[in-house]
ZAGU-410858 format. One record per residue (C-alpha): x, y, z; residue number from 1. Coordinates in steps of 0.5 Angstrom, whole numbers, plus 2048, in hexadecimal, padded with zeros to 3 digits. Layout:
<pts>
<pt><xx>X</xx><yy>Y</yy><zz>Z</zz><seq>NUM</seq></pt>
...
</pts>
This chain:
<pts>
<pt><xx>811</xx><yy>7D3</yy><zz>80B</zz><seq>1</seq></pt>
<pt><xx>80D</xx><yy>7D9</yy><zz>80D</zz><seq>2</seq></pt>
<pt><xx>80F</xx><yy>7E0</yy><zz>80F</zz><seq>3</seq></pt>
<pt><xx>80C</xx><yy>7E3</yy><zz>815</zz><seq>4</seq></pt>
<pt><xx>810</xx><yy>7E9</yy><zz>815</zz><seq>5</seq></pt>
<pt><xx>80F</xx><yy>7EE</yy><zz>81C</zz><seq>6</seq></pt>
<pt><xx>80A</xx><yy>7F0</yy><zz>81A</zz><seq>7</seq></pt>
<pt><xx>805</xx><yy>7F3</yy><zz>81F</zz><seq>8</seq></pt>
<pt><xx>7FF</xx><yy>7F7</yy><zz>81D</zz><seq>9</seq></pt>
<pt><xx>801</xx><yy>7FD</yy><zz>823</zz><seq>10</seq></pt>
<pt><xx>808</xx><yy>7FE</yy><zz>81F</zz><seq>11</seq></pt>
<pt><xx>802</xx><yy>802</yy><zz>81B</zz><seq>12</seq></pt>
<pt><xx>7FF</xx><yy>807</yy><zz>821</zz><seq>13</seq></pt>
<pt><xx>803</xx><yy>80C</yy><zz>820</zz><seq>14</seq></pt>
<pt><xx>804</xx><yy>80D</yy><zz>818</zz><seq>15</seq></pt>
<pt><xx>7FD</xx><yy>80B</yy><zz>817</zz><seq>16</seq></pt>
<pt><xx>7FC</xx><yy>812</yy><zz>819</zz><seq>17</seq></pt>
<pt><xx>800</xx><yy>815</yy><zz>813</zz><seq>18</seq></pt>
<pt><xx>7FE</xx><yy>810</yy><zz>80D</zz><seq>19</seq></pt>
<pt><xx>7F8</xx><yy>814</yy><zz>80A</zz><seq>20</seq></pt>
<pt><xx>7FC</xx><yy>81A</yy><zz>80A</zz><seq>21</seq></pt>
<pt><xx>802</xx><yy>818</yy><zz>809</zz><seq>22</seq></pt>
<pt><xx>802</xx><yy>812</yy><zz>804</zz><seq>23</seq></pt>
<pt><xx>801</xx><yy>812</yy><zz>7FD</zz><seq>24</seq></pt>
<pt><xx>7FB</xx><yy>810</yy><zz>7FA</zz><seq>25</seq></pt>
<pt><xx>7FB</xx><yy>80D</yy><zz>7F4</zz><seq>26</seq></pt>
<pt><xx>7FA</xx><yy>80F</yy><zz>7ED</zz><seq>27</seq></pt>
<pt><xx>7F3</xx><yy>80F</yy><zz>7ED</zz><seq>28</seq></pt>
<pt><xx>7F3</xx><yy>80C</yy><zz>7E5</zz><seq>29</seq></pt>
<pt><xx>7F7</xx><yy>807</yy><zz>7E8</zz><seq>30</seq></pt>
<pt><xx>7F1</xx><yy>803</yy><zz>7EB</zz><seq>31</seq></pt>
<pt><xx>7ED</xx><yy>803</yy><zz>7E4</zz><seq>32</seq></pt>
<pt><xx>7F2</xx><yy>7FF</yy><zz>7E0</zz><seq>33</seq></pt>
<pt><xx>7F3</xx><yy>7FA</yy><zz>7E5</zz><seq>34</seq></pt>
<pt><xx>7EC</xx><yy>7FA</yy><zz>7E6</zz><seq>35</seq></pt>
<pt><xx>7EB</xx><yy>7F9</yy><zz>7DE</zz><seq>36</seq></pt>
<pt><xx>7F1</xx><yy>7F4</yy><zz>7DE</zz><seq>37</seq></pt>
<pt><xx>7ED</xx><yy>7EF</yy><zz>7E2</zz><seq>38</seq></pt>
<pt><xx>7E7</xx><yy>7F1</yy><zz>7E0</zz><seq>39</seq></pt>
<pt><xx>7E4</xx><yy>7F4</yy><zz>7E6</zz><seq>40</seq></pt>
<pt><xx>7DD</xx><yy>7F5</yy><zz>7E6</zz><seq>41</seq></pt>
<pt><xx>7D7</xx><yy>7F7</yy><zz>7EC</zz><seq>42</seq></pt>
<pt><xx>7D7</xx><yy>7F0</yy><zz>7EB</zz><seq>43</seq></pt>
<pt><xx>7DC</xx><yy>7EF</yy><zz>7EF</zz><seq>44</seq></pt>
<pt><xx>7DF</xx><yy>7F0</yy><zz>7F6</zz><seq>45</seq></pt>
<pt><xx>7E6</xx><yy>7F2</yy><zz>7F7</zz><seq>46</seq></pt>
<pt><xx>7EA</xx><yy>7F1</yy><zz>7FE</zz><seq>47</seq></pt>
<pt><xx>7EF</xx><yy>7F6</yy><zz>7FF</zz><seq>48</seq></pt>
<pt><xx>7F5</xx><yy>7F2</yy><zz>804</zz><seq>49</seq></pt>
<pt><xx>7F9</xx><yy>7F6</yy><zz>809</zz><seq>50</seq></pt>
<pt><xx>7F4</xx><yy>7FD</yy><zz>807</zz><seq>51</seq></pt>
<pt><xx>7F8</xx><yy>802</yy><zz>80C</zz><seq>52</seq></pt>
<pt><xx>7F4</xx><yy>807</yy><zz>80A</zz><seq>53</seq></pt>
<pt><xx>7EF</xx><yy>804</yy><zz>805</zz><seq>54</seq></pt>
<pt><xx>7F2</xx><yy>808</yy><zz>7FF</zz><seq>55</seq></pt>
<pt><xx>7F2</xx><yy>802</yy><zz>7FB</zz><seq>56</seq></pt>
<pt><xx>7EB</xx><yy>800</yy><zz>7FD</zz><seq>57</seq></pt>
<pt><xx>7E8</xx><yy>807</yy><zz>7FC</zz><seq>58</seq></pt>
<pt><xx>7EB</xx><yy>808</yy><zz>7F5</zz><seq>59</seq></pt>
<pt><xx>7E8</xx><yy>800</yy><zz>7F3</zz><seq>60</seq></pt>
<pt><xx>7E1</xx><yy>802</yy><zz>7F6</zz><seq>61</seq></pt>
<pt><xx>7DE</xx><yy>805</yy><zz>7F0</zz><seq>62</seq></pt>
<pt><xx>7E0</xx><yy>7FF</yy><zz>7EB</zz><seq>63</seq></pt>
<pt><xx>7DE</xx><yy>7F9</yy><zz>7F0</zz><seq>64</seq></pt>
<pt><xx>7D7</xx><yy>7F7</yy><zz>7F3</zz><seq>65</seq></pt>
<pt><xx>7DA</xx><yy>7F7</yy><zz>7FB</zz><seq>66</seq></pt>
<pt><xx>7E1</xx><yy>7F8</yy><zz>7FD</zz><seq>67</seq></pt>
<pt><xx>7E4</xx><yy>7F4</yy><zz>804</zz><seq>68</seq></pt>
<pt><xx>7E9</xx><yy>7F8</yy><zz>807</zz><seq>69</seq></pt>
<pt><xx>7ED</xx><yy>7F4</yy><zz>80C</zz><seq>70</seq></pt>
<pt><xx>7F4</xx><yy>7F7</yy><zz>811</zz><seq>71</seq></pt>
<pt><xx>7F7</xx><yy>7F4</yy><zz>818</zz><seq>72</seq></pt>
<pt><xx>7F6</xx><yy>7FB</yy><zz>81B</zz><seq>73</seq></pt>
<pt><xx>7F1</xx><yy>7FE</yy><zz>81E</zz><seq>74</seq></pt>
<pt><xx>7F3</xx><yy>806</yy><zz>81C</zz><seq>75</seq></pt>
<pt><xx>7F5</xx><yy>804</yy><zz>815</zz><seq>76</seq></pt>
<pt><xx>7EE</xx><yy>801</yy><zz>814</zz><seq>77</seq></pt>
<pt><xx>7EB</xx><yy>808</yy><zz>818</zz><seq>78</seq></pt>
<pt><xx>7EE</xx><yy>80C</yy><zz>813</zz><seq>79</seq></pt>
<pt><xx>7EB</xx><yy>808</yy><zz>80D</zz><seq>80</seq></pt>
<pt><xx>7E4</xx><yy>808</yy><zz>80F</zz><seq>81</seq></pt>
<pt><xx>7E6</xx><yy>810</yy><zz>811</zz><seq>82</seq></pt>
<pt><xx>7E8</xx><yy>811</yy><zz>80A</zz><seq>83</seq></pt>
<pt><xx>7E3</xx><yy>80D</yy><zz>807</zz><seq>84</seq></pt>
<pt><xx>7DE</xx><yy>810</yy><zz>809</zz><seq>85</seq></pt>
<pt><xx>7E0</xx><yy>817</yy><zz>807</zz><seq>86</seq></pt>
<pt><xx>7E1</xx><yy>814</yy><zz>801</zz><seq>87</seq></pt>
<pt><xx>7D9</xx><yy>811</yy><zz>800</zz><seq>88</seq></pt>
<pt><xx>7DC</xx><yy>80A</yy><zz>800</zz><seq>89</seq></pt>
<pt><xx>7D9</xx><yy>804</yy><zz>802</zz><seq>90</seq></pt>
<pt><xx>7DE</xx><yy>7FF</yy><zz>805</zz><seq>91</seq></pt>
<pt><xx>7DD</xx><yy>7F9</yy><zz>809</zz><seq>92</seq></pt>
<pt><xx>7E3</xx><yy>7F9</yy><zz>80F</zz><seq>93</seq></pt>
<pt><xx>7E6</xx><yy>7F3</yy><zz>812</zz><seq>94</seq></pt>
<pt><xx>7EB</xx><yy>7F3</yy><zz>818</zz><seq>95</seq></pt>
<pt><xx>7EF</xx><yy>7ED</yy><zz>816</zz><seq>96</seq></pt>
<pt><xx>7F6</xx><yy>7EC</yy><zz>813</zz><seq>97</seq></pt>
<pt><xx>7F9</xx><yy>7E7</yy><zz>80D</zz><seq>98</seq></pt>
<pt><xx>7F9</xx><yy>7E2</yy><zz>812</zz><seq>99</seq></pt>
<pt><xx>7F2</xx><yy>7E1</yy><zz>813</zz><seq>100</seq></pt>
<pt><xx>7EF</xx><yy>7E1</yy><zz>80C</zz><seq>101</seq></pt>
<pt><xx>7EA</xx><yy>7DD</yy><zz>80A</zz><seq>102</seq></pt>
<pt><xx>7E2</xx><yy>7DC</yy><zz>806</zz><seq>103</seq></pt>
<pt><xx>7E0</xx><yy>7E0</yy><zz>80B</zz><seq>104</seq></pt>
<pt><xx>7E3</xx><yy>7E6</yy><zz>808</zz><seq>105</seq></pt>
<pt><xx>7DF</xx><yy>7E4</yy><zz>802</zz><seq>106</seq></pt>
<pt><xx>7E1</xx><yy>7E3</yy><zz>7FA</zz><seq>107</seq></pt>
<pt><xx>7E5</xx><yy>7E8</yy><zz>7F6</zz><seq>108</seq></pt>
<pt><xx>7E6</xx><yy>7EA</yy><zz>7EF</zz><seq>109</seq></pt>
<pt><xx>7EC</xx><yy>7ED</yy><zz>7F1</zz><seq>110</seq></pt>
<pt><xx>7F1</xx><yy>7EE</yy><zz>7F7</zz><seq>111</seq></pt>
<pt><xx>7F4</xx><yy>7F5</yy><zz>7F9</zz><seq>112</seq></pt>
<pt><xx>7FB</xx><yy>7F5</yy><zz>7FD</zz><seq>113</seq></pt>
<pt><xx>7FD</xx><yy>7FB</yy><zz>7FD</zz><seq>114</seq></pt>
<pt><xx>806</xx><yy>7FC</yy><zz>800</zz><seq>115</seq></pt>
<pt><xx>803</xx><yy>7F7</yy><zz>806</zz><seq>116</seq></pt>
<pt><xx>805</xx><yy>7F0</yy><zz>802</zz><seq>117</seq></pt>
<pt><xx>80B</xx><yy>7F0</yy><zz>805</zz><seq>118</seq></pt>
<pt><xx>80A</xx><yy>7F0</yy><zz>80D</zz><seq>119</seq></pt>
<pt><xx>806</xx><yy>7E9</yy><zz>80B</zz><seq>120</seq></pt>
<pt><xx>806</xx><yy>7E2</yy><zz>80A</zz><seq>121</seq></pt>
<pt><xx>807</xx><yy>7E3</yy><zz>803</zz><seq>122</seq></pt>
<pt><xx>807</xx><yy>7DB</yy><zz>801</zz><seq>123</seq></pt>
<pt><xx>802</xx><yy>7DA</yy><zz>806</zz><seq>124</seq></pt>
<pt><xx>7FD</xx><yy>7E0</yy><zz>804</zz><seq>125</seq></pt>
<pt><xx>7FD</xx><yy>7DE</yy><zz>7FD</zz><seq>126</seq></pt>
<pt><xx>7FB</xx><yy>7D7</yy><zz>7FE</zz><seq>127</seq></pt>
<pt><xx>7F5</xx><yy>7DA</yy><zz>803</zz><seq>128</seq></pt>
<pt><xx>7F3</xx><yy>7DF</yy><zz>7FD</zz><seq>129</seq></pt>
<pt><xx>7F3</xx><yy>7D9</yy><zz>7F9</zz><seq>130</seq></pt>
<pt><xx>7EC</xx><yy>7D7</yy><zz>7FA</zz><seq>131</seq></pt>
<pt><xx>7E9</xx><yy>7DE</yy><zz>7FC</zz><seq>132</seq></pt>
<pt><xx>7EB</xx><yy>7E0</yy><zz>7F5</zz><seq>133</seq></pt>
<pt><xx>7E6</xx><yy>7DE</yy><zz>7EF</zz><seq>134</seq></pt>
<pt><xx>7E8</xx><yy>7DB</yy><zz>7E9</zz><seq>135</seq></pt>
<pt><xx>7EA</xx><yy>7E0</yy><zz>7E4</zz><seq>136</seq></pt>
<pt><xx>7EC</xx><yy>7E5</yy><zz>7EA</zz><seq>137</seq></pt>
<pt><xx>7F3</xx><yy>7E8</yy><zz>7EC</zz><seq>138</seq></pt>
<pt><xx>7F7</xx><yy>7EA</yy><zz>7F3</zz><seq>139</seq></pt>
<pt><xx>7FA</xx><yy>7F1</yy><zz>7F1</zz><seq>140</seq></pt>
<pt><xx>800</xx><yy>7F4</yy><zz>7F5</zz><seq>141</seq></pt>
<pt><xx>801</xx><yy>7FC</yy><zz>7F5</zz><seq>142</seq></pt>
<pt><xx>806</xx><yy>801</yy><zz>7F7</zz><seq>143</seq></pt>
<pt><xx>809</xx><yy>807</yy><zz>7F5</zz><seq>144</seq></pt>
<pt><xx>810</xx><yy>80A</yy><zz>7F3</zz><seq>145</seq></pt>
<pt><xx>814</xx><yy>811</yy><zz>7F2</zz><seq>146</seq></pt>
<pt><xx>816</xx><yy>810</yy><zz>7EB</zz><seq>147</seq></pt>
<pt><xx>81D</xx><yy>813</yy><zz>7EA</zz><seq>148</seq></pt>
<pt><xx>81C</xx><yy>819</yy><zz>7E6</zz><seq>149</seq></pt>
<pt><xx>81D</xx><yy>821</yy><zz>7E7</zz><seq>150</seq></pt>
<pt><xx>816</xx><yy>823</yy><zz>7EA</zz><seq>151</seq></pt>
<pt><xx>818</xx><yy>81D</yy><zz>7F0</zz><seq>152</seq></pt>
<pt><xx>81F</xx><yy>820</yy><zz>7F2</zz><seq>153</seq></pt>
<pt><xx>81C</xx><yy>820</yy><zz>7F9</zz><seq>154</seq></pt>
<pt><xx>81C</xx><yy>819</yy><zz>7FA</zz><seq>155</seq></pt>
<pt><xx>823</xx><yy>817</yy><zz>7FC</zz><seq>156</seq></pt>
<pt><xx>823</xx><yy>81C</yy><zz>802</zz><seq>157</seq></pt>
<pt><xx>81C</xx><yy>81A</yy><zz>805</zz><seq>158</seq></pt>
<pt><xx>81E</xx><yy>813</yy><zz>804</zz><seq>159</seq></pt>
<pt><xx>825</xx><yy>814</yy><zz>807</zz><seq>160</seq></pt>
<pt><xx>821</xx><yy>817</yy><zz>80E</zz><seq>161</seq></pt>
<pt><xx>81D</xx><yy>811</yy><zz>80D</zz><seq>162</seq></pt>
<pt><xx>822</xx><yy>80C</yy><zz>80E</zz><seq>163</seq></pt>
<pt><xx>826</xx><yy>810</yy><zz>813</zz><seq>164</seq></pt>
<pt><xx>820</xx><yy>810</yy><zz>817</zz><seq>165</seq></pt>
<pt><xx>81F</xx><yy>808</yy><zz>816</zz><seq>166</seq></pt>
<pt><xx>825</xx><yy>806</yy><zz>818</zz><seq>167</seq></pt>
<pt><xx>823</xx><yy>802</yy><zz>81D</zz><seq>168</seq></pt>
<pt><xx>81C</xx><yy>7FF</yy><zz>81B</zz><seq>169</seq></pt>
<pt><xx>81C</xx><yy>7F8</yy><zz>81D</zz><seq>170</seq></pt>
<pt><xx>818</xx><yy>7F6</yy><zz>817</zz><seq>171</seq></pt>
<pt><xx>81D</xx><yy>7FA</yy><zz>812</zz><seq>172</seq></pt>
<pt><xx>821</xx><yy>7F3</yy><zz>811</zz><seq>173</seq></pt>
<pt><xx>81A</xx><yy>7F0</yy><zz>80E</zz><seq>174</seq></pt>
<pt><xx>818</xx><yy>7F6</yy><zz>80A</zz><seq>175</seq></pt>
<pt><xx>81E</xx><yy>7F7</yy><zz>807</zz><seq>176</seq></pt>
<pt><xx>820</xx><yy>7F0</yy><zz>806</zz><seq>177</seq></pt>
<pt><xx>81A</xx><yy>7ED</yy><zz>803</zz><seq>178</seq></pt>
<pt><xx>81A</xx><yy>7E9</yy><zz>7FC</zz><seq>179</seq></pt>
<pt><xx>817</xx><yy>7EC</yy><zz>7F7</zz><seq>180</seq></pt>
<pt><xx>80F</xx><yy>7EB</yy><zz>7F7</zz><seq>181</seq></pt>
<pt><xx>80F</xx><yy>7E8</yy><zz>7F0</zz><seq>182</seq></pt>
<pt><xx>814</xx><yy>7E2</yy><zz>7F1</zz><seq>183</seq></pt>
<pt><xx>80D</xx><yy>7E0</yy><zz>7F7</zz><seq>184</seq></pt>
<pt><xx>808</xx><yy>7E1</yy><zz>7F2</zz><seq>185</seq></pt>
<pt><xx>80B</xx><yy>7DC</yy><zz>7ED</zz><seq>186</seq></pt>
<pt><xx>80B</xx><yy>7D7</yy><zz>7F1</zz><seq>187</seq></pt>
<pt><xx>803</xx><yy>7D8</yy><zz>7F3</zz><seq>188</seq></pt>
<pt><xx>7FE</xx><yy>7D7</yy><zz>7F0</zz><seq>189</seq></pt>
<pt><xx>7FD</xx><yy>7DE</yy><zz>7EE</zz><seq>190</seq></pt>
<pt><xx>803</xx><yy>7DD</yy><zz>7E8</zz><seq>191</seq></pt>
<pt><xx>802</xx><yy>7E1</yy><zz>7E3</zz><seq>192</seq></pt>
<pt><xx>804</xx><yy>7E8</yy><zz>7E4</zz><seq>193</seq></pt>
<pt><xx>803</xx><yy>7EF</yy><zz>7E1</zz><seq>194</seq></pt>
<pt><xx>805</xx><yy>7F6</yy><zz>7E2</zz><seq>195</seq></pt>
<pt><xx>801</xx><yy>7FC</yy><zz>7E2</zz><seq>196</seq></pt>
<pt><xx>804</xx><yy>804</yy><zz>7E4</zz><seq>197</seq></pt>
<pt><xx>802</xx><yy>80A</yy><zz>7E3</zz><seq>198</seq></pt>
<pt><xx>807</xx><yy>811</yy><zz>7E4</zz><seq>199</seq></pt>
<pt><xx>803</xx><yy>817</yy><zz>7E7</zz><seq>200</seq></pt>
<pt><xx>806</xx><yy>81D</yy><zz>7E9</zz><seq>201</seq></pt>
<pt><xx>804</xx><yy>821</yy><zz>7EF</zz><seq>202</seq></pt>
<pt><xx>805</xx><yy>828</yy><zz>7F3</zz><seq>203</seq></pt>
<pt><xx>805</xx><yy>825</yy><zz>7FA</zz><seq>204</seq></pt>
<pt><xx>806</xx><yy>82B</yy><zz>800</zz><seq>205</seq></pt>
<pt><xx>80D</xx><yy>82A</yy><zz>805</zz><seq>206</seq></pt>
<pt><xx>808</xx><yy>827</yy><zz>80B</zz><seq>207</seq></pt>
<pt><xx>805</xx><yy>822</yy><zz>807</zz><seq>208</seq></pt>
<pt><xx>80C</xx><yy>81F</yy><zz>806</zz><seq>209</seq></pt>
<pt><xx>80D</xx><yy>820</yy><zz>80E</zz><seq>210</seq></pt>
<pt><xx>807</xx><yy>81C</yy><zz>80F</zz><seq>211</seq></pt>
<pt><xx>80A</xx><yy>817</yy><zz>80B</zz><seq>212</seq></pt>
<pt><xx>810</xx><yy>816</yy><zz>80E</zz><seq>213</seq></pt>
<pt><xx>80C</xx><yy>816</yy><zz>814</zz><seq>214</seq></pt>
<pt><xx>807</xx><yy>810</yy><zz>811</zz><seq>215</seq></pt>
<pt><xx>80D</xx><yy>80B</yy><zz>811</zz><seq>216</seq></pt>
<pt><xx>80E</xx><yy>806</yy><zz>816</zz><seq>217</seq></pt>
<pt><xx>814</xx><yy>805</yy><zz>816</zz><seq>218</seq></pt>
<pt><xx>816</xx><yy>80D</yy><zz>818</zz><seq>219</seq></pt>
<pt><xx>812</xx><yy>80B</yy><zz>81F</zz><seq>220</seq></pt>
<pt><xx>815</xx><yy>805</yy><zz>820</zz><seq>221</seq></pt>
<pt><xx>81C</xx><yy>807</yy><zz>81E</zz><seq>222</seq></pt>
<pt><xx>820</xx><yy>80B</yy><zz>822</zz><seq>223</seq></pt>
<pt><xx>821</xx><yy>80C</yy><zz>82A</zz><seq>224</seq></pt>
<pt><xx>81D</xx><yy>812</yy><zz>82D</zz><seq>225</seq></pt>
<pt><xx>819</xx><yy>813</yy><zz>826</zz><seq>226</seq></pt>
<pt><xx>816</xx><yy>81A</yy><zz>825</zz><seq>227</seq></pt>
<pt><xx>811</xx><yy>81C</yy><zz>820</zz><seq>228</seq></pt>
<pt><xx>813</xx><yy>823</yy><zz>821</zz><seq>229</seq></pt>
<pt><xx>81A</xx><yy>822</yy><zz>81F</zz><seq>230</seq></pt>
<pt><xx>818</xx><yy>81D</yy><zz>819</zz><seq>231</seq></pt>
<pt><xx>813</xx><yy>823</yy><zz>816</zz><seq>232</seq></pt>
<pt><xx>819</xx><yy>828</yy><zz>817</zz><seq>233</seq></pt>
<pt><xx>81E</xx><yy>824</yy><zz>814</zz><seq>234</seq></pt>
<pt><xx>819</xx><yy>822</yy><zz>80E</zz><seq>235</seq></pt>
<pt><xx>818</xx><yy>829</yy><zz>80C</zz><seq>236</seq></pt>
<pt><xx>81F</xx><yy>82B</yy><zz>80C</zz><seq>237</seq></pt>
<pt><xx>81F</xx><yy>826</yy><zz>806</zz><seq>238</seq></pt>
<pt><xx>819</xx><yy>828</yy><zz>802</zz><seq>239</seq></pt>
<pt><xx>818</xx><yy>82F</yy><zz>804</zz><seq>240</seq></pt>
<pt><xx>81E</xx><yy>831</yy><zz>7FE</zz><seq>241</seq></pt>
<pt><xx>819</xx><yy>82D</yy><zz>7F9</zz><seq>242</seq></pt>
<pt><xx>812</xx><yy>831</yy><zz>7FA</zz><seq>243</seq></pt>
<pt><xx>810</xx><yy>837</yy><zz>7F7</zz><seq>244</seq></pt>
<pt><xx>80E</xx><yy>83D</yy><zz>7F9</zz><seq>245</seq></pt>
<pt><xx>808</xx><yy>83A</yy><zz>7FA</zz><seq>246</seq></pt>
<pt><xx>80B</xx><yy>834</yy><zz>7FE</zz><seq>247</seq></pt>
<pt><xx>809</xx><yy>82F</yy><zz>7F9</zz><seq>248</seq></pt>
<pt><xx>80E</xx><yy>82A</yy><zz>7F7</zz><seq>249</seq></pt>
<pt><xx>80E</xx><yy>827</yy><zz>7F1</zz><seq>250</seq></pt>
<pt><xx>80E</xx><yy>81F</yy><zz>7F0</zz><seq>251</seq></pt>
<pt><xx>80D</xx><yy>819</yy><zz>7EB</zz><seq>252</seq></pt>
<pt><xx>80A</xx><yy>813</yy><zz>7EF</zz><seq>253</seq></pt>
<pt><xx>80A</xx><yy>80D</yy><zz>7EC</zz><seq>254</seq></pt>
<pt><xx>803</xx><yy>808</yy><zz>7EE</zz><seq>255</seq></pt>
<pt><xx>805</xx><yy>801</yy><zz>7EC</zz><seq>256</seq></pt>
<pt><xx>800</xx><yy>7FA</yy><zz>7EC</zz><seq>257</seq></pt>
<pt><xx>803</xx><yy>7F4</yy><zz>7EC</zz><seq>258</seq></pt>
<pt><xx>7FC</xx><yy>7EF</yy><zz>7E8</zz><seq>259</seq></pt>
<pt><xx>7FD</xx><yy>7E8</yy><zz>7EA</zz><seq>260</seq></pt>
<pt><xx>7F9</xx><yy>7E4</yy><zz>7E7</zz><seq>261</seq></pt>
<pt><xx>7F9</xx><yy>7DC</yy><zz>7E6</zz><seq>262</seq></pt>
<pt><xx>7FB</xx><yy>7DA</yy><zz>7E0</zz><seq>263</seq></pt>
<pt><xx>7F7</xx><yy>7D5</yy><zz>7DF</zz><seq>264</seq></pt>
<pt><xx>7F1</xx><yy>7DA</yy><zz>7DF</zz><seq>265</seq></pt>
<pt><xx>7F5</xx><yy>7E0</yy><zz>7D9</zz><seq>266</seq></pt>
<pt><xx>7F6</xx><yy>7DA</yy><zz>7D5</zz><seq>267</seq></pt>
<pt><xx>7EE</xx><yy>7D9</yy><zz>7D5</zz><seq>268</seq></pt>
<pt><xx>7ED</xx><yy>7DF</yy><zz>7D3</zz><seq>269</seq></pt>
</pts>
């Protein structure tokens, strides 16, 4: 049974736009205990699935020998290679989707999928995967959350605008009703399954949280007549009581890495 899903590369035009400025990168230390769990070296290669804006493929490229960075979207990629570049990274970028995955892309000690796994052929992308991945590697999924304590009290009210704005998204059944990535991975290859997070604390600027309201694609496909004005103004209506003199908001931000591994590989360690 697969899941194709109505996902189509172009519902990231306009979002695409905001992503570097308004999603948040994750924990840098984040990457370096993945890359020490798996034992990543210059060794090895990384393929970063689904990269958006390459954050992932950036922070893995100082502990892997190349990095492979492959998006459906024209614009995501452009803004990949644009931050790579300001950031001095080398990065070899591919225009293809998890539908066309293959020993063309190359063999990888670990594969980075960053708040993209579930737009995918989950089941389908891990049996493609299989093979890419050499013994011993892992598939690795990433994501961010607010967790609930005082410095985050922003957050109900960003995320209440969020979803007054997304109402009528047509992939919003899928993204909010999709099962839980952990029950797939059990049933690949990839079965044994680790946890990795790190807290951190950071001062965003007010624009900042408009950008990343801005960077969903659900706010542009979720309401008739969609403004990014009236969204902007909305947003800092909630976030402006937050910021300090400086127009700073403190928030905790949670990176988090789900390790796959095969069991039969943790078990040869």
């Amino acid at each position: 049974m697969t899941e194709r899903t109505a996902f189509y590369p172009e519902r990231f035009k306009n979002a695409s736009r905001f992503y570097t400025s308004g999603r948040p990168t994750y924990p840098r230390l984040l990457a370096q205990r993945v890359a020490t769990l798996v034992g990543l070296s210059k060794r090895h290669d990384v393929l970063d699935l689904g990269t958006g804006p390459g954050f992932l493929a950036i922070d893995f490229a100082p502990f892997a020998g190349n990095v492979v960075a492959v998006d459906p979207s024209a614009e995501m990629l452009a803004a990949a290679a644009k931050n790579a570049s300001d950031a001095g990274t080398p990065i070899r970028f591919v225009q293809a989707s998890s539908y066309e995955l293959g020993a063309h892309l190359g063999k990888f000690r670990l594969v980075t999928i960053g708040r993209a796994f579930h737009w995918m052929d989950r089941r389908e992308t891990l049996k493609a995967l299989d093979p890419l991945v050499e013994a011993g590697g892992a598939v690795a999924l990433f994501g961010t959350r607010q967790p609930d304590v005082p410095q985050n009290g922003w957050y109900k009210g960003f995320q209440d605008v969020i979803d007054s704005y997304s109402t009528d998204d047509p992939a919003r059944p899928h993204t909010r009703g999709a099962s839980e990535h952990e029950a797939v991975l059990l049933e690949s290859a990839f079965d044994h399954l680790e946890r990795v997070a790190i807290l951190e604390r950071r001062r965003t600027p007010i624009e900042r949280f408009v950008d990343r309201a801005l960077s969903f694609a659900s706010t542009w496909h979720g309401r008739p007549n969609f403004r990014e004005s009236e969204l902007a103004a909305d947003i800092r209506k909630v976030i402006s009581p937050h910021a300090d003199a400086e127009g700073l908001v403190l928030e905790v931000l949670e990176g988090q890495a789900l390790v796959a591994r095969r069991t039969k590989d943790v078990a040869a360690d």
